[in-house]
RODO-2510 file (C-alpha; in nm, 4 decimals, decimal comma):
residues 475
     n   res          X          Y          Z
     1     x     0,0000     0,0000     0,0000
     2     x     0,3183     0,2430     0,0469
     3     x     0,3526     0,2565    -0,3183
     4     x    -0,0158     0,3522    -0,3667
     5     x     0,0026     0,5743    -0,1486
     6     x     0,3045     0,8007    -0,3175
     7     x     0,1154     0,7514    -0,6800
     8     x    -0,2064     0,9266    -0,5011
     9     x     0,0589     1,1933    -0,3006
    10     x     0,2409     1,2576    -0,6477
    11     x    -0,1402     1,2683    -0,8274
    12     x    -0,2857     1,4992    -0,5710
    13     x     0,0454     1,7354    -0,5804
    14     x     0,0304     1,7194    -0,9702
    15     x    -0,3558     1,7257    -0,9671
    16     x    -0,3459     2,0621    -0,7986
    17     x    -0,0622     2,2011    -1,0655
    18     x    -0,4177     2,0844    -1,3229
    19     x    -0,6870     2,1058    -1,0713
    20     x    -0,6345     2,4505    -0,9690
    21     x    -0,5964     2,6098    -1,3063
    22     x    -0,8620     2,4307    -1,4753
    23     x    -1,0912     2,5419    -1,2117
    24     x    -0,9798     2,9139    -1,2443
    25     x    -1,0613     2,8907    -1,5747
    26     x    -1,4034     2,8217    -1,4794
    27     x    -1,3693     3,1140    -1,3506
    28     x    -1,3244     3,2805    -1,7177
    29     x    -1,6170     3,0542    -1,8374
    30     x    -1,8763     3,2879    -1,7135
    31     x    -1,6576     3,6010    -1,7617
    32     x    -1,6137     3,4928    -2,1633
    33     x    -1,9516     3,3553    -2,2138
    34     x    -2,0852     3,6741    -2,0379
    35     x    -1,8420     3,9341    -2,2356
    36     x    -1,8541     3,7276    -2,6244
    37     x    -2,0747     3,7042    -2,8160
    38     x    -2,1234     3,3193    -2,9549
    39     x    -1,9807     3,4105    -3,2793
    40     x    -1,6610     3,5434    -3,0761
    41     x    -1,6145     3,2581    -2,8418
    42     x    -1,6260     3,0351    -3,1616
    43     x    -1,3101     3,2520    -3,2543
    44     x    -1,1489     3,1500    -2,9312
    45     x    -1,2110     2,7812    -2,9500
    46     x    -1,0848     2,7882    -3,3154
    47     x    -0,7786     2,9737    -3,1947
    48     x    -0,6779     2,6944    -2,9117
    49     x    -0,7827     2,4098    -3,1574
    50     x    -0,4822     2,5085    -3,4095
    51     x    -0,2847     2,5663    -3,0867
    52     x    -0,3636     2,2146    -2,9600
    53     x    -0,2767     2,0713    -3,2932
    54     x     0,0825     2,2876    -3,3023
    55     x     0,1580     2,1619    -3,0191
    56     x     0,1876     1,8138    -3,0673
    57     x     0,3777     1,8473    -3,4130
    58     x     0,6028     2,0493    -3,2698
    59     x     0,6743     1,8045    -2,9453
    60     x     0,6552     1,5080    -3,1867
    61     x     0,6205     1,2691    -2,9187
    62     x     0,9633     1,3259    -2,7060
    63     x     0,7846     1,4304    -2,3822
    64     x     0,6407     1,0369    -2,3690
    65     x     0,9973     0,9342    -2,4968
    66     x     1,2198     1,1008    -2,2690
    67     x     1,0110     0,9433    -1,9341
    68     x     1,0321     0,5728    -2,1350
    69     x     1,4117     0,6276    -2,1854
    70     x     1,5392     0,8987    -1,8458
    71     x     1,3664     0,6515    -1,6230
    72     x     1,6159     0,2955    -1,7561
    73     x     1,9027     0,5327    -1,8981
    74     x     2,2126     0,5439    -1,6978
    75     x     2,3002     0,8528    -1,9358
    76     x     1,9747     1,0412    -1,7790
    77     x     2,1475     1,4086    -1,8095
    78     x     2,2244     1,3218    -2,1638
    79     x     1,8701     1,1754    -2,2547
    80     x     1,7648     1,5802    -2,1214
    81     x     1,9862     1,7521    -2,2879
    82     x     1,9187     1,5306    -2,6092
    83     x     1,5448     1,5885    -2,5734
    84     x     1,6267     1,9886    -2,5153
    85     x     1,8149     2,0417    -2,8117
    86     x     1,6575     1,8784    -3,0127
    87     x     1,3007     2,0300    -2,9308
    88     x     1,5075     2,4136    -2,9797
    89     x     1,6699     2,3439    -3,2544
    90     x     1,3020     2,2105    -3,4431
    91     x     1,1276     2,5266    -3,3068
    92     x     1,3805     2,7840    -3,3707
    93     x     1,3493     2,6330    -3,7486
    94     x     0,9405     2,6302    -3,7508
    95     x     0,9687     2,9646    -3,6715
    96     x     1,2392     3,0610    -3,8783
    97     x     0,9498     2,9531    -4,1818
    98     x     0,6426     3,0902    -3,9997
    99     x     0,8139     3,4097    -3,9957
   100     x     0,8871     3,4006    -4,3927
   101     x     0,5224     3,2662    -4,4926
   102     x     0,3416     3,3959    -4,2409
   103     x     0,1140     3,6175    -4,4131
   104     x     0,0309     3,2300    -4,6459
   105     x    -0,0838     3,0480    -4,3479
   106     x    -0,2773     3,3046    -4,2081
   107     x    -0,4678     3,3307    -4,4898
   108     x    -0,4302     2,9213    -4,5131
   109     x    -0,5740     2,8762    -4,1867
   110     x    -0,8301     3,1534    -4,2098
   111     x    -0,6823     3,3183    -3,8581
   112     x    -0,6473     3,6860    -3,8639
   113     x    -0,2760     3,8167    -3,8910
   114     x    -0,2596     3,9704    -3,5443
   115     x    -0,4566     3,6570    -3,3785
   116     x    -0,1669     3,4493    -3,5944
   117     x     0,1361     3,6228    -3,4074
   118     x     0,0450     3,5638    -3,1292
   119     x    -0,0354     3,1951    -3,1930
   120     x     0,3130     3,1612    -3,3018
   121     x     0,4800     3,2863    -2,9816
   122     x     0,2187     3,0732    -2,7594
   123     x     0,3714     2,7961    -2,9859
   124     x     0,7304     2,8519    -2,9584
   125     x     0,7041     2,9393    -2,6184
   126     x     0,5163     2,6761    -2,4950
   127     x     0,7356     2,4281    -2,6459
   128     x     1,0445     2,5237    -2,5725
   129     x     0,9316     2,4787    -2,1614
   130     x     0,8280     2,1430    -2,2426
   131     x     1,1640     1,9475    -2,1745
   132     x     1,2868     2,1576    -1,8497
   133     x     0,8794     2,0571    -1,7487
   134     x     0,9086     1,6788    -1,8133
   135     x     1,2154     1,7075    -1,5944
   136     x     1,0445     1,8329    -1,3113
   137     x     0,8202     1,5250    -1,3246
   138     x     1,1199     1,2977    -1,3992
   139     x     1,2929     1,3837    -1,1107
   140     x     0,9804     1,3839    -0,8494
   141     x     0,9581     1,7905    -0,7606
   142     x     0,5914     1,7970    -0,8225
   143     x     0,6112     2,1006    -0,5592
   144     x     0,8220     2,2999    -0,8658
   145     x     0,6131     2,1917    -1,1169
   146     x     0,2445     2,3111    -0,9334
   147     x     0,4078     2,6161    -0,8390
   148     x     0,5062     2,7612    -1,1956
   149     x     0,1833     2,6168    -1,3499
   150     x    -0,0588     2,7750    -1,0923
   151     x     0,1549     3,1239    -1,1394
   152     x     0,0973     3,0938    -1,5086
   153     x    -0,2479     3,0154    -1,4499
   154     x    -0,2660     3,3586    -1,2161
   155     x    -0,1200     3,6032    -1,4350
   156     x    -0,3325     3,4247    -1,7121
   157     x    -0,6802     3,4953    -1,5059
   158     x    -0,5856     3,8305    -1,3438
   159     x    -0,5029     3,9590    -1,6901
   160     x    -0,8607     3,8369    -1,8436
   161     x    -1,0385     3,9698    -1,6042
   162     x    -0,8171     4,3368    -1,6502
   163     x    -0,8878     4,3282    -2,0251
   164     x    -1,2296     4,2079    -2,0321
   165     x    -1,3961     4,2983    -1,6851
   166     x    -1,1964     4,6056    -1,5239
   167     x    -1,0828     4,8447    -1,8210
   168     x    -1,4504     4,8326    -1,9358
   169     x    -1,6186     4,8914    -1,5894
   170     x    -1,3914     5,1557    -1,4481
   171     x    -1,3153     5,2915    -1,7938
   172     x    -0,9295     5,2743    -1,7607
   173     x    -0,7359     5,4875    -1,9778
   174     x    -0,5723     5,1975    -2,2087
   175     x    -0,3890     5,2442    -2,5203
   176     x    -0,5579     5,1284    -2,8405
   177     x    -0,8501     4,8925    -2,6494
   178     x    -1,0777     4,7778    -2,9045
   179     x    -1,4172     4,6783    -2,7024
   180     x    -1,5059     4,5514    -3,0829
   181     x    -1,2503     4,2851    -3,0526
   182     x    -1,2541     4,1656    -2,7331
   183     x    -1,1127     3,8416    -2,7620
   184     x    -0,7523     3,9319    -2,8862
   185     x    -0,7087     4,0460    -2,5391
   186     x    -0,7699     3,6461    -2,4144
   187     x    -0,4824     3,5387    -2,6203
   188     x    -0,2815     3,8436    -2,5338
   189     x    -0,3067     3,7439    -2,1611
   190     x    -0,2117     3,3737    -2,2449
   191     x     0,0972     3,5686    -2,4324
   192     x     0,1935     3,6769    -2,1051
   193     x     0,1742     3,4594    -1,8974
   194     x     0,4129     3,1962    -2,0919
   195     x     0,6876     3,4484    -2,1274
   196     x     0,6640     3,4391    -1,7651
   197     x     0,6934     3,0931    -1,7197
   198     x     0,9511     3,0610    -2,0021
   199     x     1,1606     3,3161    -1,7585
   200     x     1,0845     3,1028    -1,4920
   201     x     1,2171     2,7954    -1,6603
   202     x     1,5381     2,9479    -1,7875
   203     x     1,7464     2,7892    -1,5072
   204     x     1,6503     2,4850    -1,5937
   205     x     1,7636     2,4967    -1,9324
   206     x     2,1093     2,4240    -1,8393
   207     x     2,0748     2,2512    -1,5806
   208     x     2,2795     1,9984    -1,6692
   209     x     2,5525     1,9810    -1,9385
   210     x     2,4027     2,0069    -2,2630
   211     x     2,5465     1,7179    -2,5120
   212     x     2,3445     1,5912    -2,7970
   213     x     2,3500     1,2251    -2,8636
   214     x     2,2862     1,0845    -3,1975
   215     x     2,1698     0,7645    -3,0673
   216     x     1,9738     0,8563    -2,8328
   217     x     1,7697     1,0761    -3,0292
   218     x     1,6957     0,7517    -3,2473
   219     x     1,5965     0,5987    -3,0077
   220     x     1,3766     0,9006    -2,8710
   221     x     1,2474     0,9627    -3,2250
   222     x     1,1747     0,5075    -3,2942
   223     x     0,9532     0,5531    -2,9613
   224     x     0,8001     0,8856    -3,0140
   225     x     0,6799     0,9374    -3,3505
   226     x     0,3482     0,7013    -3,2983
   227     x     0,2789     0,8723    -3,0214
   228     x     0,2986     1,2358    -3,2694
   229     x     0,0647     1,0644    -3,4669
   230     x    -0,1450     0,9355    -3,1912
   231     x    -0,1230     1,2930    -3,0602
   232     x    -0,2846     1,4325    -3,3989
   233     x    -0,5461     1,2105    -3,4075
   234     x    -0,6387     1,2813    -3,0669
   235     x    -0,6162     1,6644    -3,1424
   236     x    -0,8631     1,5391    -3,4003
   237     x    -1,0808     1,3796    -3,1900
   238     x    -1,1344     1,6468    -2,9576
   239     x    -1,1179     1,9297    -3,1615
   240     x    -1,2744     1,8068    -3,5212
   241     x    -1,6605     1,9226    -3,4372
   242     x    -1,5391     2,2335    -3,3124
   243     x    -1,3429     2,3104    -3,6145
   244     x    -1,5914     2,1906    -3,8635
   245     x    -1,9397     2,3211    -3,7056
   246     x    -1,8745     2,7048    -3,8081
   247     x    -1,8911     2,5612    -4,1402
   248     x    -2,1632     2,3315    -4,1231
   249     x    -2,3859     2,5729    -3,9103
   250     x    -2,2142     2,8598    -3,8325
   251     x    -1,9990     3,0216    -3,5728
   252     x    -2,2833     3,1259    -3,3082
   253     x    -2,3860     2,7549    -3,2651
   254     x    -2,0216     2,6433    -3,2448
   255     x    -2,0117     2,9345    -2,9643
   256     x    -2,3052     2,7928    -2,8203
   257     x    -2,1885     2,3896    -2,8374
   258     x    -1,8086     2,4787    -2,7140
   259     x    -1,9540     2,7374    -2,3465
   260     x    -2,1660     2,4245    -2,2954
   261     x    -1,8414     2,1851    -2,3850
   262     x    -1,6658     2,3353    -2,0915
   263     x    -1,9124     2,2113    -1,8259
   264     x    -1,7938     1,8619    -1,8990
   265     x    -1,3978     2,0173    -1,8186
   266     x    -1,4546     1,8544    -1,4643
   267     x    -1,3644     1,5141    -1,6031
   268     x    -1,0944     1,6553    -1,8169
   269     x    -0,9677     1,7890    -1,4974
   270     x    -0,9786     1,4666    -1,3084
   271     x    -0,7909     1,2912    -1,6650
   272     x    -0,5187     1,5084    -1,6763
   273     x    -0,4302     1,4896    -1,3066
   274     x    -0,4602     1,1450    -1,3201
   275     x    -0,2334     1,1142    -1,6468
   276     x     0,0319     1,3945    -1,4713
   277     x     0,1075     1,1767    -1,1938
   278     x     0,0360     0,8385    -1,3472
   279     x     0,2786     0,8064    -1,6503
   280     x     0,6196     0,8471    -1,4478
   281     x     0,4942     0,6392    -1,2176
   282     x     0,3786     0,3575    -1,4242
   283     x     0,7247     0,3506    -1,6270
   284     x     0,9495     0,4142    -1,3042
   285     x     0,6653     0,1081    -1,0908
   286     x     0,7519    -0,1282    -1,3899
   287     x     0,9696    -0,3870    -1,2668
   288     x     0,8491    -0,4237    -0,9779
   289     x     0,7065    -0,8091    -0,8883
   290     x     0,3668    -0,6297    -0,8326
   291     x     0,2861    -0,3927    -1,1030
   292     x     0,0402    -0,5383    -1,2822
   293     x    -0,1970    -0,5690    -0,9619
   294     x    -0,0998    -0,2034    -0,9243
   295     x    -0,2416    -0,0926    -1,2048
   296     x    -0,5163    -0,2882    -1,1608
   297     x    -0,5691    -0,1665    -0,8773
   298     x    -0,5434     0,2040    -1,0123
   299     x    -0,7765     0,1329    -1,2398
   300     x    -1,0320     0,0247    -1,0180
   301     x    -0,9742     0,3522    -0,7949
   302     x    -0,9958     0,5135    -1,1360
   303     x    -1,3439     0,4354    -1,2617
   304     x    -1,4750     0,4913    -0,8936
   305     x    -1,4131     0,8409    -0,8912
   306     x    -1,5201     0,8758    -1,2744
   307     x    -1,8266     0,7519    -1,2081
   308     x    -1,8870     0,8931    -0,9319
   309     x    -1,8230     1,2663    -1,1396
   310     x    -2,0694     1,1521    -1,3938
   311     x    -2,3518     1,0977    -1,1306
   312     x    -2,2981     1,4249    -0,9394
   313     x    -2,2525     1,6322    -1,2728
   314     x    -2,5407     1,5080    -1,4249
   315     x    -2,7564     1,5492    -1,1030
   316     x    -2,6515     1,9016    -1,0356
   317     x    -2,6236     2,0359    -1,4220
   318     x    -2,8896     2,3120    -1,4024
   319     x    -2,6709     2,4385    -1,1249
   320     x    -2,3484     2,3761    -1,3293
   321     x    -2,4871     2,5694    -1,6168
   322     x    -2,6029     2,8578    -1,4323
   323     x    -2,2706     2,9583    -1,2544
   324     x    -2,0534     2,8682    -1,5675
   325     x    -2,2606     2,9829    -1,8747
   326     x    -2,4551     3,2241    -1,7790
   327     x    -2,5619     3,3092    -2,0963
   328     x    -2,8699     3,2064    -2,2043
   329     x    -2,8358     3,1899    -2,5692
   330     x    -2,5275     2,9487    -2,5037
   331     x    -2,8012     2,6983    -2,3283
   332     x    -2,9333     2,5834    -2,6629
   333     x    -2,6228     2,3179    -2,6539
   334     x    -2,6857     2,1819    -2,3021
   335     x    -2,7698     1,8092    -2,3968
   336     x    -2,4398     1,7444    -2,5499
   337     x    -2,2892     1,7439    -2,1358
   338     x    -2,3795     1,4419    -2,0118
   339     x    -2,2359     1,2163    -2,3339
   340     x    -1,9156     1,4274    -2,3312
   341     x    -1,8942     1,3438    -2,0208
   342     x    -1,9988     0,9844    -2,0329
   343     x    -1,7033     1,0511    -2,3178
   344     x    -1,4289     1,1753    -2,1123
   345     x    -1,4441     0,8726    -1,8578
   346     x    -1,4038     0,6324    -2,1557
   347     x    -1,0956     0,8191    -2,2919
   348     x    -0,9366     0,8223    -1,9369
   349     x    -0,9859     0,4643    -1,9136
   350     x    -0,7842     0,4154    -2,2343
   351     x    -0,5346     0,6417    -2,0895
   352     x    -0,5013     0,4190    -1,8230
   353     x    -0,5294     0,0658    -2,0243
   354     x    -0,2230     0,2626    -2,2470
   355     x     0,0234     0,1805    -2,0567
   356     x     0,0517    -0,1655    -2,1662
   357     x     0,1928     0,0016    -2,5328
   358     x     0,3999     0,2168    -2,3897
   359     x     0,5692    -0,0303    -2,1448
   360     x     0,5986    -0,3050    -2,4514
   361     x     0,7348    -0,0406    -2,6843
   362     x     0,4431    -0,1214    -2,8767
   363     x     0,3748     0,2267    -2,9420
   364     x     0,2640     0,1847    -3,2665
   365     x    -0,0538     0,0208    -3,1438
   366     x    -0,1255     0,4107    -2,9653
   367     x    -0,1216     0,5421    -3,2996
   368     x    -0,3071     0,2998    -3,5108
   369     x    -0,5940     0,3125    -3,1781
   370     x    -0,5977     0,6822    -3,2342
   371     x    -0,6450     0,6953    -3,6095
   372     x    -0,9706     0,4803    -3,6146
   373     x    -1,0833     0,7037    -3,3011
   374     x    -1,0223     1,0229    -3,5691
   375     x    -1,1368     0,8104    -3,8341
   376     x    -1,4631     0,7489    -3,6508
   377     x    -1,4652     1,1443    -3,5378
   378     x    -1,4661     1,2711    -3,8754
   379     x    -1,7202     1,0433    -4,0134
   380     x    -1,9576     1,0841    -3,7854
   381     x    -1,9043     1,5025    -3,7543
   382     x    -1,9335     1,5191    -4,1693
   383     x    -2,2511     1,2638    -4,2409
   384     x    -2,4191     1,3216    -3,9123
   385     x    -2,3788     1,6924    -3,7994
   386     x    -2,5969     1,7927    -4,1467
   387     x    -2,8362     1,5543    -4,0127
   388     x    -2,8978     1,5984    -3,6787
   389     x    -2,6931     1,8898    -3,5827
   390     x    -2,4829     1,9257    -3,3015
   391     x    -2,5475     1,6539    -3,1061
   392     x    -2,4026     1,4587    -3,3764
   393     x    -2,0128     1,6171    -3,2574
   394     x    -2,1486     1,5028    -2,8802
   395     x    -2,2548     1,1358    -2,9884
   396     x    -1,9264     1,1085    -3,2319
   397     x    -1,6681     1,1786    -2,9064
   398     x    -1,8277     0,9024    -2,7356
   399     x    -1,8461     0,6477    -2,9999
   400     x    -1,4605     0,7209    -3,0922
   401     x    -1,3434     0,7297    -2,7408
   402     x    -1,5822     0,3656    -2,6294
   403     x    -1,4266     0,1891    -2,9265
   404     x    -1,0559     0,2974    -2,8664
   405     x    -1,1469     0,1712    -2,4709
   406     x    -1,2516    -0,1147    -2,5959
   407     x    -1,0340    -0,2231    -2,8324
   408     x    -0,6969    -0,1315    -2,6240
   409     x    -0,8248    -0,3089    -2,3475
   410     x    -0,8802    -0,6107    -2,5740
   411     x    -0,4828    -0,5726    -2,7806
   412     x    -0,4018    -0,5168    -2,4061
   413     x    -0,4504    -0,8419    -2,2798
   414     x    -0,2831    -0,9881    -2,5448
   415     x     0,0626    -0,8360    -2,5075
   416     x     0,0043    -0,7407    -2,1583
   417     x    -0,2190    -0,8958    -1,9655
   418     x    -0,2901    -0,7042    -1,6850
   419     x    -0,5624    -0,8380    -1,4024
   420     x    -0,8047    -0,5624    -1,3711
   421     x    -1,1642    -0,6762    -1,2480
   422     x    -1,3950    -0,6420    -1,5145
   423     x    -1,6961    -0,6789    -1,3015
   424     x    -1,6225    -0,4410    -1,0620
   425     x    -1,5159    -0,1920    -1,3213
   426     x    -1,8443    -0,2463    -1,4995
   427     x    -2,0393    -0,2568    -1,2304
   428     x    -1,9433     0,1020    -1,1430
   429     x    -1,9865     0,2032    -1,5107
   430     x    -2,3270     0,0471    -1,5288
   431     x    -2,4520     0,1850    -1,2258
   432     x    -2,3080     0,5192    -1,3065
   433     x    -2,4914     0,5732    -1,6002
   434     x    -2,8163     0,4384    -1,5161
   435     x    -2,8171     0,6158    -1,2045
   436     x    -2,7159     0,9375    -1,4639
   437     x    -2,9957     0,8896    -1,7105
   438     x    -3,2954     0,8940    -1,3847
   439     x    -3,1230     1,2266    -1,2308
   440     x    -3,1385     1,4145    -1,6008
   441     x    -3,5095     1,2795    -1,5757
   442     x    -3,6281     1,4206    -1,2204
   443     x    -3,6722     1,7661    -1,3375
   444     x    -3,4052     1,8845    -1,1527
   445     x    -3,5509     1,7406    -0,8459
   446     x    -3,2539     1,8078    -0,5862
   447     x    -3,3228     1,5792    -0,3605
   448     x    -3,3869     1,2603    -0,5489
   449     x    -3,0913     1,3589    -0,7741
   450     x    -2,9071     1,3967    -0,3925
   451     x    -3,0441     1,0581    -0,3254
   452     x    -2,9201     0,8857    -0,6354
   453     x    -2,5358     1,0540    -0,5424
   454     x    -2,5618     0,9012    -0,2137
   455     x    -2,6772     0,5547    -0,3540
   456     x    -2,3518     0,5618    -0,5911
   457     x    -2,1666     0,6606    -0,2393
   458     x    -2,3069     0,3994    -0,0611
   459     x    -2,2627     0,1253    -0,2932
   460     x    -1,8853     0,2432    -0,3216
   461     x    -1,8041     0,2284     0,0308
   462     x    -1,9765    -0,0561     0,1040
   463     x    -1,7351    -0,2944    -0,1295
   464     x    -1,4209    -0,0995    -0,1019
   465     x    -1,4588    -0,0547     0,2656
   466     x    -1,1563    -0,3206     0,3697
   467     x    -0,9565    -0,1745     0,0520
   468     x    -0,9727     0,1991     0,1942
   469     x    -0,9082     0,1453     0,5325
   470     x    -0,5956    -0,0237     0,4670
   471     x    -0,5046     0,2539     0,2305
   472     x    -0,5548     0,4937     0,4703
   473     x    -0,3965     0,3546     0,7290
   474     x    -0,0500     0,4445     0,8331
   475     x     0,1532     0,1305     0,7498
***
């Protein structure tokens, strides 16, 4: 139980570094949805879906690479440096061409000019902090690593709510503010607040001697590049209805589907912790006698708390919608939350069935997984959104994401057979969404939606009892 007990310690610590920003940005949800129009908040999705997609081209896979290899290296300064150099050297180059065709790819990827500049500096910025980030994690300061991610977060909020909120209602004297174009000042505060945390990281760019091995970016590159691809179809898969609905039916109902997307950020929030503190664990928990049974064991822990965000969303989403969208016109997208939610808990169960590639070096089953989840994402979003509109994009997230579950859990067992306890996983899931589909059907009756909370509670407790008491206890 020790070793449980520092995966949950190094979760919770980098669960807060994701927790708390994620949940000051639901701060912004009401601020944006109150201050954009639908039309404008469609911008701002559009603007972080190329960003998202940027992102992982320009990574190509080495953050995933340099945990497999820094954590069995004996060379571990060299496998940072390696991953370092090579990372600068690729984005010094992309923006090296950005710079000489940028006025071609604005007009390619139908982004205003000024909103394009600054999506290049999020990019470079943002990319060049990735190694001296992963190393952080590598080397267990999760303390370091929350602390520069909630400041970034900080500046990031204080500075939306200065542009957007403040200047407006005290009528600050500001040089060339454009209340017409409100949301350049969203990405201008992002701006900001990575140079900060580029500044921040500086020390840690030479933190150890920088040498560049040949051989070791090979091997970085062998094990990474599925995982690039992977990456891009995942982009896809999150971002490919939000891309293609201003097209299909127009910006203010992408506005509309993308305020009410963010409800369902709770999950993502609980994903991304999880992920943060689970993937240097699993690699550096690998040969020991017990992993498998530990990441069972995870697992189990894992679709407990999923489910148990599914039932209290979905009994409570009235409330969630009022404090976070507060505009009404937004509202018209509310039935996409609960299957985006139902969503996100399938993809972070694949997240945590993916370990079995990444420990096998059988990386190449990530990507192929990840292509029919896209492949299944676009199809869906093109013959079905014309159809029956948005709820199409909702329906096509969880169909992608239950297939890839399924089917990695399935390749899974085959070249890694890990004991995880389908019927108590199930169970949960089952339970979960049944008890999800009454609540949506009360009305918003509070306290039989309360009820059906404390009946997933109950249930819970009553057959992990024995499993959290010894958890919690101090041995």
């Amino acid at each position: 139980m020790s070793v449980l007990k520092k995966f949950f310690k190094d979760t919770i610590i980098y669960g807060l570094a994701t927790v708390l920003p994620r949940l000051m940005n639901f701060i912004l949800v009401p601020l944006h949805t109150g201050k954009l129009e639908t039309s404008s908040y469609s911008d701002n999705t559009t603007f972080y879906v190329y960003a998202a997609f940027f992102n992982v081209l320009l990574t190509y896979g080495l953050e995933t690479s340099f945990f497999r290899f820094f954590n069995k290296s004996e060379e571990k300064n060299k496998v940072f440096s390696t991953t370092f150099i090579s990372l600068a050297i690729t984005t010094i180059l992309f923006l090296v061409i950005v710079i000489i065709f940028s006025e071609q790819l604005s007009v390619w990827l139908n982004i205003s000019p000024k909103y394009f500049n600054i999506l290049v500096g999020l990019l470079v910025l943002d990319t060049l902090v990735v190694a001296p980030f992963a190393y952080l994690r590598a080397t267990g300061r999760p303390i370091k690593f929350a602390a520069i991610k909630i400041t970034n977060i900080i500046i990031y909020v204080l500075l939306n709510y200065f542009f957007l909120w403040a200047i407006p209602k005290y009528n600050i004297a500001f040089s060339g503010y454009n209340e017409s174009d409100l949301v350049q000042y969203i990405f201008i505060a992002n701006l900001i607040a990575s140079i900060v945390t580029f500044l921040l990281l500086i020390p840690y760019f030479f933190k150890t001697k920088l040498e560049f091995s040949v051989s070791i970016l090979k091997k970085l590159l062998n094990y990474g590049w599925p995982i690039m691809v992977a990456g891009l179809a995942y982009v896809i898969n999150e971002n490919f209805d939000k891309w293609v609905l201003p097209y299909l039916l127009g910006k203010d109902i992408n506005g509309a589907y993308s305020g009410c997307y963010k409800i369902a950020m709770f999950m993502t929030i609980f994903i991304q912790a999880f992920r943060l503190g689970a993937e240097p664990f699993f690699f550096s928990h690998s040969k020991e006698i017990n992993a498998k049974q530990t990441y069972a064991l995870i697992m189990k822990y894992f679709v407990i708390i999923g489910s148990f965000m599914l039932v209290f969303i979905n009994s409570y989403l009235d409330i969630f919608k009022i404090a976070l969208v507060k505009d009404e016109s937004y509202w018209q997208a509310i039935n996409i939350v609960p299957i985006v939610l139902l969503a996100n808990l399938c993809l972070g169960i694949y997240f945590n069935l993916a370990i079995w590639y990444k420990l096998t070096d059988k990386t190449i089953y990530g990507m192929y997984l990840s292509i029919v989840g896209a492949v299944i994402t676009i199809v869906f979003n093109l013959v079905l959104i014309p159809v029956i509109g948005f709820m199409a994009a909702a329906w096509a997230t969880l169909a992608a994401y239950g297939i890839m579950m399924v089917l990695s859990y399935v390749f899974g067992q085959k070249y890694y057979n890990v004991p995880y306890n389908l019927k108590q996983i199930s169970g949960y899931l089952i339970l979960a969404i049944i008890l999800s589909v009454i609540s949506l059907n009360t009305n918003a009756n509070y306290y039989i939606n309360t009820f059906l909370v404390l009946v997933f509670l109950g249930y819970a407790t009553v057959l992990e009892k024995n499993q959290i008491k010894k958890l919690l206890s101090l041995k």
